[in-house]
Backbone and ligand atoms as CSV (ligand in chain L), in Angstrom:
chain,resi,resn,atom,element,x,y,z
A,1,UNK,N,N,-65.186,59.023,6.602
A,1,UNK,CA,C,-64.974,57.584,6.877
A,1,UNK,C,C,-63.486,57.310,7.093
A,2,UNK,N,N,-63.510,56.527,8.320
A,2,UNK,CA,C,-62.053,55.781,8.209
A,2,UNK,C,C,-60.935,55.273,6.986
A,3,UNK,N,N,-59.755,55.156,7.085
A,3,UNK,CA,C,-59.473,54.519,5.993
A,3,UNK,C,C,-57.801,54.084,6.227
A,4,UNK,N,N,-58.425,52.704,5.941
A,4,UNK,CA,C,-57.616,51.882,6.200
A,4,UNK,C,C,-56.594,51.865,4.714
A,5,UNK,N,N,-55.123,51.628,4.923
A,5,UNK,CA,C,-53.876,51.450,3.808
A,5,UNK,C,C,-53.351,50.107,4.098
A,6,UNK,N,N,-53.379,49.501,3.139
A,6,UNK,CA,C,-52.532,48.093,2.512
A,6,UNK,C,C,-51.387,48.524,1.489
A,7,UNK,N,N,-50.246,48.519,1.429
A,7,UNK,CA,C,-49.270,48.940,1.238
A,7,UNK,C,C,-48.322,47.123,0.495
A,8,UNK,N,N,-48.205,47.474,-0.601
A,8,UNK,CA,C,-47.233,45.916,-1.112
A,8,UNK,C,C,-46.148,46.711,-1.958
A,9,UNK,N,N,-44.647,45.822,-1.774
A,9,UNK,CA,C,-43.577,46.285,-2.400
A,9,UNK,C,C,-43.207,45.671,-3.427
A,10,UNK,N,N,-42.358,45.424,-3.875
A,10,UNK,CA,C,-41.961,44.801,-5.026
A,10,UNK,C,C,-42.051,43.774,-5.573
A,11,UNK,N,N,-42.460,43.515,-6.676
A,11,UNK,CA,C,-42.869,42.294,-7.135
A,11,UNK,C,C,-44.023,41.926,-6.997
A,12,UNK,N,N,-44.482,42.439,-6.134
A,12,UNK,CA,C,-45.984,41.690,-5.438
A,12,UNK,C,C,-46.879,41.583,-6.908
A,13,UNK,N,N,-47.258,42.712,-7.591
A,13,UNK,CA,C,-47.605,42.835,-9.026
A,13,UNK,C,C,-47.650,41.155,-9.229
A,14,UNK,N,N,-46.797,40.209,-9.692
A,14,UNK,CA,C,-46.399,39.232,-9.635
A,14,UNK,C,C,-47.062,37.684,-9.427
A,15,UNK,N,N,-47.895,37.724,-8.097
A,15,UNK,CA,C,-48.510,37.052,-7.115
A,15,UNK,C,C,-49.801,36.645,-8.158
A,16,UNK,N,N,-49.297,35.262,-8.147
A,16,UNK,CA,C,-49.944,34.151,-8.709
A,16,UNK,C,C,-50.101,33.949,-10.373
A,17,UNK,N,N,-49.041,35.049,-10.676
A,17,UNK,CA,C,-48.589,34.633,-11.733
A,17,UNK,C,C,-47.286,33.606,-11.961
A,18,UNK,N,N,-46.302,33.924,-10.844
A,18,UNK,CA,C,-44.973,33.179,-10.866
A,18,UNK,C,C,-44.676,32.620,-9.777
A,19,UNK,N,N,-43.815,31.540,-9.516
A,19,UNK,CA,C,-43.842,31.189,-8.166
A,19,UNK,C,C,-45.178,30.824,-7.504
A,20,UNK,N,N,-45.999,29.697,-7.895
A,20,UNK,CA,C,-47.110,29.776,-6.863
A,20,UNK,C,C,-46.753,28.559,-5.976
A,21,UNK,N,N,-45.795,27.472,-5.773
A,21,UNK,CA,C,-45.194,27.107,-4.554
A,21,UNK,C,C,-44.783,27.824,-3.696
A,22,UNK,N,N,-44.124,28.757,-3.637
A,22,UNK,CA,C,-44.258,29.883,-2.949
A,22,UNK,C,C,-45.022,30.624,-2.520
A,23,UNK,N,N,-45.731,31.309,-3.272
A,23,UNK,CA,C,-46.401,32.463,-2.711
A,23,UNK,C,C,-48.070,32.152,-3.258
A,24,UNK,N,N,-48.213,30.766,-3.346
A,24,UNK,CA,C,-50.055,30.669,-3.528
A,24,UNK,C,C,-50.029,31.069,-4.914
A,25,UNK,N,N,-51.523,30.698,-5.108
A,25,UNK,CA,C,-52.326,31.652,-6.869
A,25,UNK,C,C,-53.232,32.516,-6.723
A,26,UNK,N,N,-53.235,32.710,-5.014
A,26,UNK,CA,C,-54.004,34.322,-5.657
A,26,UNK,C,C,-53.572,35.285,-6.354
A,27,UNK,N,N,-54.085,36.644,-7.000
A,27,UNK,CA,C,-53.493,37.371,-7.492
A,27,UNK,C,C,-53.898,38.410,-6.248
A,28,UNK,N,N,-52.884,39.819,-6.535
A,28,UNK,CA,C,-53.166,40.544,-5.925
A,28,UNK,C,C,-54.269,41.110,-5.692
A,29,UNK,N,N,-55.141,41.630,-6.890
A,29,UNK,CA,C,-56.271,41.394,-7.178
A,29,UNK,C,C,-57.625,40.727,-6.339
A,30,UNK,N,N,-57.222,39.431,-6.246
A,30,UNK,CA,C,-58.019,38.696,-5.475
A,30,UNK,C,C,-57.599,38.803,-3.764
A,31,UNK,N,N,-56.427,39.388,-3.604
A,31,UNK,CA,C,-56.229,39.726,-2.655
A,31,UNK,C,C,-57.307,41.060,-1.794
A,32,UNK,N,N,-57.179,42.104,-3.055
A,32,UNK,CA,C,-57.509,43.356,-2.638
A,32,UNK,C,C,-59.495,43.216,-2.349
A,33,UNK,N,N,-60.029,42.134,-3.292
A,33,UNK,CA,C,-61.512,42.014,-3.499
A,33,UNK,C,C,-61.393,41.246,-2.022
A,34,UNK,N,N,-60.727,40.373,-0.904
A,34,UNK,CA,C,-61.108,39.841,0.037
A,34,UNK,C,C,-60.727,41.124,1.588
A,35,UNK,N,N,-59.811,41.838,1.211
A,35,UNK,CA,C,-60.112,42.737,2.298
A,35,UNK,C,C,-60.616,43.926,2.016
A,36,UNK,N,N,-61.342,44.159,0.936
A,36,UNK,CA,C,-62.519,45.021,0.619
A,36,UNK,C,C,-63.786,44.963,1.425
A,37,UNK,N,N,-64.046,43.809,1.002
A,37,UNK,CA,C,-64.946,42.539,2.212
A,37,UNK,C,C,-65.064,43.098,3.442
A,38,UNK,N,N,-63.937,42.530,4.453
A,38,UNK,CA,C,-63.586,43.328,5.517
A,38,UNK,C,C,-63.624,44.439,6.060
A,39,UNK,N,N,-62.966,44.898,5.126
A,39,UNK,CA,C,-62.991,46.738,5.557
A,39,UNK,C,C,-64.434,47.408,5.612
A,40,UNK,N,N,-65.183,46.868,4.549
A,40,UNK,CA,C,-66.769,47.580,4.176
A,40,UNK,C,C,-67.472,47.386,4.979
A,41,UNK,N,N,-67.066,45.747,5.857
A,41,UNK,CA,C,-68.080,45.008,6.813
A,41,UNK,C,C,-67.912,45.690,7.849
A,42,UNK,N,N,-66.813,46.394,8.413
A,42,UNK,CA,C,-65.978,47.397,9.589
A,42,UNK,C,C,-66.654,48.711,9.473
A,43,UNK,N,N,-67.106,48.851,8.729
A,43,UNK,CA,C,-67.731,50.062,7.942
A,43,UNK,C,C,-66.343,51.334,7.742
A,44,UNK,N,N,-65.266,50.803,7.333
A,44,UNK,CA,C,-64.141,51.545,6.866
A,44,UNK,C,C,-63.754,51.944,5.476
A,45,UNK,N,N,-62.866,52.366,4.825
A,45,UNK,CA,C,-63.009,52.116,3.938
A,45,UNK,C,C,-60.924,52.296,3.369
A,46,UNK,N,N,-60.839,51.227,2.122
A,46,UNK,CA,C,-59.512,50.953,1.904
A,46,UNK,C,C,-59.197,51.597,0.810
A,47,UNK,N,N,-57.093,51.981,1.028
A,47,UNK,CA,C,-56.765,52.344,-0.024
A,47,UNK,C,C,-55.837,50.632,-0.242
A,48,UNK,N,N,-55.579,49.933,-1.679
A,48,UNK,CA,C,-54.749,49.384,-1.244
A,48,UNK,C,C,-54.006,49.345,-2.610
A,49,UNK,N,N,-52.521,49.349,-2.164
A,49,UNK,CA,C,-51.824,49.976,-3.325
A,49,UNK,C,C,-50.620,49.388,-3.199
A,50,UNK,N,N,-49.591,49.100,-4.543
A,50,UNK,CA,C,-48.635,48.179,-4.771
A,50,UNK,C,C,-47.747,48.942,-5.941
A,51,UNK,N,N,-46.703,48.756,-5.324
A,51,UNK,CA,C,-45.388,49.709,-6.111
A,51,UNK,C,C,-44.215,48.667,-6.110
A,52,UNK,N,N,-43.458,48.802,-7.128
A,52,UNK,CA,C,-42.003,48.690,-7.094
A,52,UNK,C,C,-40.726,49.634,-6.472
A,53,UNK,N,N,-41.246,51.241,-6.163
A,53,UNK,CA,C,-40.457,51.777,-6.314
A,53,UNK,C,C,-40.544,52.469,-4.197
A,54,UNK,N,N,-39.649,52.067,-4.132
A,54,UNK,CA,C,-39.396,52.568,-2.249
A,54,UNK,C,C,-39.680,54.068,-2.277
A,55,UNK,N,N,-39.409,54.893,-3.043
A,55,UNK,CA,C,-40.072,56.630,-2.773
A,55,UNK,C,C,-41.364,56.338,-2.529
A,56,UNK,N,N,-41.863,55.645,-3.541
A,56,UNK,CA,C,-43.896,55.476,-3.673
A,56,UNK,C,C,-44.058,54.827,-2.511
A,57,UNK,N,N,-44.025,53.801,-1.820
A,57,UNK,CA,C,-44.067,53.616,-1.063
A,57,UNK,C,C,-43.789,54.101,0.673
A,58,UNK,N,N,-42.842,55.019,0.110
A,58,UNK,CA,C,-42.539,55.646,1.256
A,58,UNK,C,C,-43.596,57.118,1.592
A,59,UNK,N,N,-43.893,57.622,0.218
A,59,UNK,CA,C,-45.094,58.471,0.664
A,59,UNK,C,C,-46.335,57.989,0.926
A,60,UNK,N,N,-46.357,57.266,0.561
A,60,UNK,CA,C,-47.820,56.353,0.661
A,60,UNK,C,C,-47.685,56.699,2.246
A,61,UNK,N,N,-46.778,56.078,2.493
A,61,UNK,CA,C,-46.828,55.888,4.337
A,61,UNK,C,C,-47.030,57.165,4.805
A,62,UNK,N,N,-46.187,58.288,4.552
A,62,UNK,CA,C,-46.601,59.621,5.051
A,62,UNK,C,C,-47.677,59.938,4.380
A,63,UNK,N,N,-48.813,59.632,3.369
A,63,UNK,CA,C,-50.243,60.423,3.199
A,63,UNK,C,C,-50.551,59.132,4.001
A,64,UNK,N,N,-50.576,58.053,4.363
A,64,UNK,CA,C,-50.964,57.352,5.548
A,64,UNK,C,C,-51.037,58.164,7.131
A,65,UNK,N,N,-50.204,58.302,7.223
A,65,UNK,CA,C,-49.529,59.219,8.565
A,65,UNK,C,C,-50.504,60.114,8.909
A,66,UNK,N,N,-51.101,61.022,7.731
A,66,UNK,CA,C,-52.032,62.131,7.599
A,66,UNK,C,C,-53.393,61.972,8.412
A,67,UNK,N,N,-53.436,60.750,7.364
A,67,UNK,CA,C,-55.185,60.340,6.881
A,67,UNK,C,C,-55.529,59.025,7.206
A,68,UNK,N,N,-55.011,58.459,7.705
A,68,UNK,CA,C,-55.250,56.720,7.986
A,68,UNK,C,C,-55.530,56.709,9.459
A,69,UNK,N,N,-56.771,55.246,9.900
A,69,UNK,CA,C,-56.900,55.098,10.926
A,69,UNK,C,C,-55.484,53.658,11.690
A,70,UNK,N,N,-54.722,53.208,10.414
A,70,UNK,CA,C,-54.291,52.095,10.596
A,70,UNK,C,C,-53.213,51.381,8.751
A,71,UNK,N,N,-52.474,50.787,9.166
A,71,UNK,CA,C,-51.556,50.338,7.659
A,71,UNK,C,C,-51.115,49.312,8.051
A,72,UNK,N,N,-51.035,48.724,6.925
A,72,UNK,CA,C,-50.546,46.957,6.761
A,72,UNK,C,C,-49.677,47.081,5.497
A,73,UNK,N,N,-48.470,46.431,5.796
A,73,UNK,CA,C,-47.840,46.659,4.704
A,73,UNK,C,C,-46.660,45.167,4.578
A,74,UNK,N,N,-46.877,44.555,3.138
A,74,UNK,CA,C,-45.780,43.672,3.480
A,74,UNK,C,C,-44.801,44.398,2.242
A,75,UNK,N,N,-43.741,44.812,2.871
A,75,UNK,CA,C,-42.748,45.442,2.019
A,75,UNK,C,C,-41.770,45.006,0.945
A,76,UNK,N,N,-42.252,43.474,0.743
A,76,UNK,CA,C,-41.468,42.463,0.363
A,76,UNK,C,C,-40.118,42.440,0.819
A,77,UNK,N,N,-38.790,42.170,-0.626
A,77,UNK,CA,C,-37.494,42.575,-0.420
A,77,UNK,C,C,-37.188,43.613,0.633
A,78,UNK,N,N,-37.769,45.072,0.375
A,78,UNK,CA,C,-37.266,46.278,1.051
A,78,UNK,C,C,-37.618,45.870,2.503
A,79,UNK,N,N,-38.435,44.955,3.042
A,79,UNK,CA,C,-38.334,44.349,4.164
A,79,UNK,C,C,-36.512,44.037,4.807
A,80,UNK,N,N,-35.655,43.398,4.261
A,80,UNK,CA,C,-34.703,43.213,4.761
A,80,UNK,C,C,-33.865,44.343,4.347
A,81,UNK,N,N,-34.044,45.369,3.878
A,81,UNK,CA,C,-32.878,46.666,3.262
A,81,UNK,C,C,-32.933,47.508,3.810
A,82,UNK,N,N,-34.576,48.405,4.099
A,82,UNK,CA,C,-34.602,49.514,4.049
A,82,UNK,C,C,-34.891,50.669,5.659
A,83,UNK,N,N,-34.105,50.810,5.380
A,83,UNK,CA,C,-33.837,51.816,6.737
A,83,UNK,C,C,-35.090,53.042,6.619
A,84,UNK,N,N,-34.730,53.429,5.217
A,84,UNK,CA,C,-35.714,54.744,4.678
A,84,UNK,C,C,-37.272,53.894,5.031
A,85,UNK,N,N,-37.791,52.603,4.889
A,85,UNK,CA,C,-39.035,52.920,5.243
A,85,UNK,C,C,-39.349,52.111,6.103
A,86,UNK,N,N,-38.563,52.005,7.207
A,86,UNK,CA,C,-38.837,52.197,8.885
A,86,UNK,C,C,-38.871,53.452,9.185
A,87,UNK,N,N,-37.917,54.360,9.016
A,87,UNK,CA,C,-38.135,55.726,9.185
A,87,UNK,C,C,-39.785,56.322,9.208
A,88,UNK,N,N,-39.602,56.120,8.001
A,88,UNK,CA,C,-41.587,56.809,7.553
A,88,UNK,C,C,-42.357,55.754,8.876
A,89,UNK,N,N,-42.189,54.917,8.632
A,89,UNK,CA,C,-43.100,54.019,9.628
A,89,UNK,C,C,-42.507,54.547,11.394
A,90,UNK,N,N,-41.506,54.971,11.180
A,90,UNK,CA,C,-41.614,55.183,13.016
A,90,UNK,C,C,-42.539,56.538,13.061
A,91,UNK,N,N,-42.225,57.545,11.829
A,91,UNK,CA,C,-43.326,58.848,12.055
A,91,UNK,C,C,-44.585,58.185,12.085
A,92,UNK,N,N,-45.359,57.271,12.069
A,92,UNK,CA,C,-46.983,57.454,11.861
A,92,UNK,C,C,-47.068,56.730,13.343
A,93,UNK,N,N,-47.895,57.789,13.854
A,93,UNK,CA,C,-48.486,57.106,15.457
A,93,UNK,C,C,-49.811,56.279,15.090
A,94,UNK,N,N,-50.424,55.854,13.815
A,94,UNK,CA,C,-51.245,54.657,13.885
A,94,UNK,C,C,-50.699,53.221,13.378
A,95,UNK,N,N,-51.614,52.592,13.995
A,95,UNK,CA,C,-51.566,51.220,14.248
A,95,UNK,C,C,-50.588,50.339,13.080
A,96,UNK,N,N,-49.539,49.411,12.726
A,96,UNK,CA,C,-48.444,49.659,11.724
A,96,UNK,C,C,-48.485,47.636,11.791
A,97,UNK,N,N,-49.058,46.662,10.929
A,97,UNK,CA,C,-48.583,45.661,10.325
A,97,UNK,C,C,-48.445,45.209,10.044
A,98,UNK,N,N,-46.979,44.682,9.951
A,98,UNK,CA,C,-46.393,43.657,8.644
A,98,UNK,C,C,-46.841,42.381,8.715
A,99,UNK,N,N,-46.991,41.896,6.726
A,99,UNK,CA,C,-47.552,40.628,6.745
A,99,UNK,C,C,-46.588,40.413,5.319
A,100,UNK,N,N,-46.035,38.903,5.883
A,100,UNK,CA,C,-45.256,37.857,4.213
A,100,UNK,C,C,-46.236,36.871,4.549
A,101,UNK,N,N,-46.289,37.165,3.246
A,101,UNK,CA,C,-47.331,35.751,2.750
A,101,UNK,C,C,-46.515,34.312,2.491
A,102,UNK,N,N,-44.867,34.266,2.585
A,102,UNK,CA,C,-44.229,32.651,2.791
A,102,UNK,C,C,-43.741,33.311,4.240
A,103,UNK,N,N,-43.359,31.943,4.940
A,103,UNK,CA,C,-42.740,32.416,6.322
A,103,UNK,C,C,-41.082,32.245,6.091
A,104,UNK,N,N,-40.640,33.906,5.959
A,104,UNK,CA,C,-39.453,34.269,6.140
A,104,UNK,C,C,-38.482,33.628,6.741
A,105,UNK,N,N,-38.946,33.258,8.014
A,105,UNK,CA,C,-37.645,32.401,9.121
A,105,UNK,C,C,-37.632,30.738,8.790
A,106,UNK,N,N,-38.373,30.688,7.603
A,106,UNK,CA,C,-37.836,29.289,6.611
A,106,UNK,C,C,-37.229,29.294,5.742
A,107,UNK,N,N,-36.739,30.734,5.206
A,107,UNK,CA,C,-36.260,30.333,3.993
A,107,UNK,C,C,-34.705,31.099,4.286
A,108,UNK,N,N,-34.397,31.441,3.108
A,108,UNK,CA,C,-32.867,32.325,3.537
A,108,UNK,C,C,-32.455,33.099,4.786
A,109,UNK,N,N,-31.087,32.738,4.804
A,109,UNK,CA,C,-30.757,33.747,5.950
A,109,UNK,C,C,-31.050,35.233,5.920
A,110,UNK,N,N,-30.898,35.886,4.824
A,110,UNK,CA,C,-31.127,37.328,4.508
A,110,UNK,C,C,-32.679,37.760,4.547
A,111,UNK,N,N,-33.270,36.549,4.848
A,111,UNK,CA,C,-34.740,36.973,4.539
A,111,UNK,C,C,-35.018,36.835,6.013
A,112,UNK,N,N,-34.298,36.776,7.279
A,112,UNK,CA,C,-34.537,36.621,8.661
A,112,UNK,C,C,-34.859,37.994,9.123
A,113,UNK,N,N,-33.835,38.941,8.698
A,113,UNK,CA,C,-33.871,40.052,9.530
A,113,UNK,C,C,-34.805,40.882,8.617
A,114,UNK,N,N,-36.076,42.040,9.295
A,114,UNK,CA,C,-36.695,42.757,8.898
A,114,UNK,C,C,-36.637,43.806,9.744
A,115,UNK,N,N,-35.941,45.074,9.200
A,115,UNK,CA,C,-36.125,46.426,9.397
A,115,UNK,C,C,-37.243,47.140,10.391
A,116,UNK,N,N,-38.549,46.573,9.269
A,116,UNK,CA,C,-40.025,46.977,9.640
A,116,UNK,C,C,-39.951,46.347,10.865
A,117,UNK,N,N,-40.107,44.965,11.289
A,117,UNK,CA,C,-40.799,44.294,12.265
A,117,UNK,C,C,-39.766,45.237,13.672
A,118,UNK,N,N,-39.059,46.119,13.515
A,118,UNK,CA,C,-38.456,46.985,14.542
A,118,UNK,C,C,-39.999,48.058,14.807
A,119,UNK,N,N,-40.446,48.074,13.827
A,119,UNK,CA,C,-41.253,48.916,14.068
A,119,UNK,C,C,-43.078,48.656,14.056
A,120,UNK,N,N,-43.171,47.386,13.995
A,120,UNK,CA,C,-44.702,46.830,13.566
A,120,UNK,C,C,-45.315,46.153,14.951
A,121,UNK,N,N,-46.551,46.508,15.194
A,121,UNK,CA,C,-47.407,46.338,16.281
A,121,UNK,C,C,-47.300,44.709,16.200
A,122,UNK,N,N,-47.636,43.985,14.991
A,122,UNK,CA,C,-47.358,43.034,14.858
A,122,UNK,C,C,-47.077,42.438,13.121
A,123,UNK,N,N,-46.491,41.326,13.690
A,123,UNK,CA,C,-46.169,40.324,12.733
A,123,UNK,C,C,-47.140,39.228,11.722
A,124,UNK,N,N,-46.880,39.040,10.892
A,124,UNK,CA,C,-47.876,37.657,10.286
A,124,UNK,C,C,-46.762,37.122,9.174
A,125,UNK,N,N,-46.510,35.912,9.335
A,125,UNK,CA,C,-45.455,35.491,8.291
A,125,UNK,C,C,-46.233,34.008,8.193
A,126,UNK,N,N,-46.297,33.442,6.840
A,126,UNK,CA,C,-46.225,31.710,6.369
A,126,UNK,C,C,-47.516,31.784,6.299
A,127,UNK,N,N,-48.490,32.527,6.101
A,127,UNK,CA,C,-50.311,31.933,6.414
A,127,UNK,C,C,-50.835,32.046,4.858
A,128,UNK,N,N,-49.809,32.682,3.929
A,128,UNK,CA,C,-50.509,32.982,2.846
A,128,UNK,C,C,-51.029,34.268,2.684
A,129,UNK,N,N,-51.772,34.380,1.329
A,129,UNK,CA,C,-52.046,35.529,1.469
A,129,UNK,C,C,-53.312,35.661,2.625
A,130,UNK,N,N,-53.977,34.645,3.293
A,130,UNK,CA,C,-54.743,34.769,4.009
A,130,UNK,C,C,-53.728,36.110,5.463
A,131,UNK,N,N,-52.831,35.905,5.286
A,131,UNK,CA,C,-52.191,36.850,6.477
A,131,UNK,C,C,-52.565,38.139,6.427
A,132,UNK,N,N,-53.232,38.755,4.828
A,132,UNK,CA,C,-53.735,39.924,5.021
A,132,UNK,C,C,-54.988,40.282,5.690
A,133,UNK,N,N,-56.090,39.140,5.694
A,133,UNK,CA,C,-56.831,39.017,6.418
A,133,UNK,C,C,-56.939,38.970,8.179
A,134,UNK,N,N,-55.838,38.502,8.191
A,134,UNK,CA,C,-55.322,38.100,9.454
A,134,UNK,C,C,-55.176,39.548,10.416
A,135,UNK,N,N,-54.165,39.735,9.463
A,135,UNK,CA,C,-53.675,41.437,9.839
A,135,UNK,C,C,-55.296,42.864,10.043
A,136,UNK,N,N,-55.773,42.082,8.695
A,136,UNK,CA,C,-57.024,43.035,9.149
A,136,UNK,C,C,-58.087,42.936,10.190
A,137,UNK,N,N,-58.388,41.863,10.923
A,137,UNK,CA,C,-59.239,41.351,11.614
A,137,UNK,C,C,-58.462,42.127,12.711
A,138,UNK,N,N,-57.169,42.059,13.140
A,138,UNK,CA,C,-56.867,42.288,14.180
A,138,UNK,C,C,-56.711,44.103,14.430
A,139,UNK,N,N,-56.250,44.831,13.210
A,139,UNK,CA,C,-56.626,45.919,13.132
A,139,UNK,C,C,-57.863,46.268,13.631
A,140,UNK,N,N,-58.915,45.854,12.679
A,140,UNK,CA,C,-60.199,46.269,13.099
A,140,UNK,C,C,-60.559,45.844,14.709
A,141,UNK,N,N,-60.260,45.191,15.119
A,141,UNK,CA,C,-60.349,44.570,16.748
A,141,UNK,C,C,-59.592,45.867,16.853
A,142,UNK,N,N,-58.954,46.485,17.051
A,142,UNK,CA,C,-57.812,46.991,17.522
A,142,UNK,C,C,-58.443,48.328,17.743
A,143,UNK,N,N,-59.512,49.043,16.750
A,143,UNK,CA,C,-59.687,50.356,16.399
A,143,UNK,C,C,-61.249,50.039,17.071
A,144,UNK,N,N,-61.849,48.847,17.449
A,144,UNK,CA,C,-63.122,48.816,17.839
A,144,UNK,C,C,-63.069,49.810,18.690
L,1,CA2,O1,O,-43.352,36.367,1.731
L,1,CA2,C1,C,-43.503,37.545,1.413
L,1,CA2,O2,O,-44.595,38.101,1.374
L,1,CA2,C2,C,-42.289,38.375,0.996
L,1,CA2,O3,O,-42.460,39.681,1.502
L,1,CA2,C3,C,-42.292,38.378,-0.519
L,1,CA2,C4,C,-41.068,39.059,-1.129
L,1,CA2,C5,C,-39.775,38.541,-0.513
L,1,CA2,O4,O,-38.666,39.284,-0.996
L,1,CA2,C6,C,-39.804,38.605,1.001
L,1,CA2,O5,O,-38.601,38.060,1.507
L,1,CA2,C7,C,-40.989,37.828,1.548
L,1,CA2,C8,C,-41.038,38.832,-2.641
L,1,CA2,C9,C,-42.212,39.400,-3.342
L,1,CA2,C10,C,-42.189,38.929,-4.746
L,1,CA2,O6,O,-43.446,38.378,-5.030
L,1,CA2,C11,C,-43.571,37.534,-6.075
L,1,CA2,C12,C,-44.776,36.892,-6.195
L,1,CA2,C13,C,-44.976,36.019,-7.203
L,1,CA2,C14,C,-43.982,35.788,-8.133
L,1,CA2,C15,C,-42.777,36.444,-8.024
L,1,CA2,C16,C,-42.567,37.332,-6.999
């Protein structure tokens, strides 16, 4: 079976415990049970996984690279930093994207520029966590 990677960076852990003007009250959790949904209905099947630490994340992407039909990843912070995981993301020739659940180009200047989106099929910023959904619908369109 296919298998689709959801990929979250720092803090995400977090999500709908703190900040829910920001970033909603789902939890991640309730995140992962709505594109479970999805993926099963695709007849695919998901890894989806959430780190603090940019190495973990960065292999994730290369056993992605391997074994994945497709990855979505909102990288949080390391979105505006990290060079190291655009890198990993330019190696994987499947389908690659990013989703913030607040829309970035509203809030800080430092939160404008993203690394990834150099490298992501597409974008989803401000929809909530509904953007993971978003991101997956269009994946799965994508791999029909
Ligand atoms: O909007 C997004 O999804 C972000 O990727 C979230 C990151 C932020 O650094 C990006 O600029 C935009 C922050 C993730 C932290 O998530 C929290 C969630 C709830 C409470 C505290 C942090």
């Amino acid at each position: 079976m296919k298998t689709v990677y959801i990929l979250n960076g720092p803090n995400l852990n977090l999500l709908g415990k703190r900040q829910p003007d920001i970033y909603g009250h789902e939890t991640l959790q309730d995140v992962e049970v709505a594109c479970s949904k999805l993926v099963e209905a695709a007849g695919l099947s998901l890894r989806f996984l959430q780190s603090n630490a940019e190495h973990q994340l960065i292999d994730w992407i290369h056993e992605a690279r391997e074994g994945a039909c497709g990855l979505i990843i909102n990288p949080a912070a390391y979105t505006h930093t990290s060079i190291a995981i655009l890198d990993a993301l330019n190696a994987c020739d499947i389908p690659v994207f990013e989703v913030h659940i607040s829309n970035v180009h509203k809030r800080e200047e430092f939160r404008h520029q993203s690394y990834v989106s150099m490298r992501a099929d597409g974008v989803i910023a401000g929809c909530g966590t509904q953007g993971y959904e978003l991101a997956l619908s269009r994946l799965i369109r994508l791999l029909g």
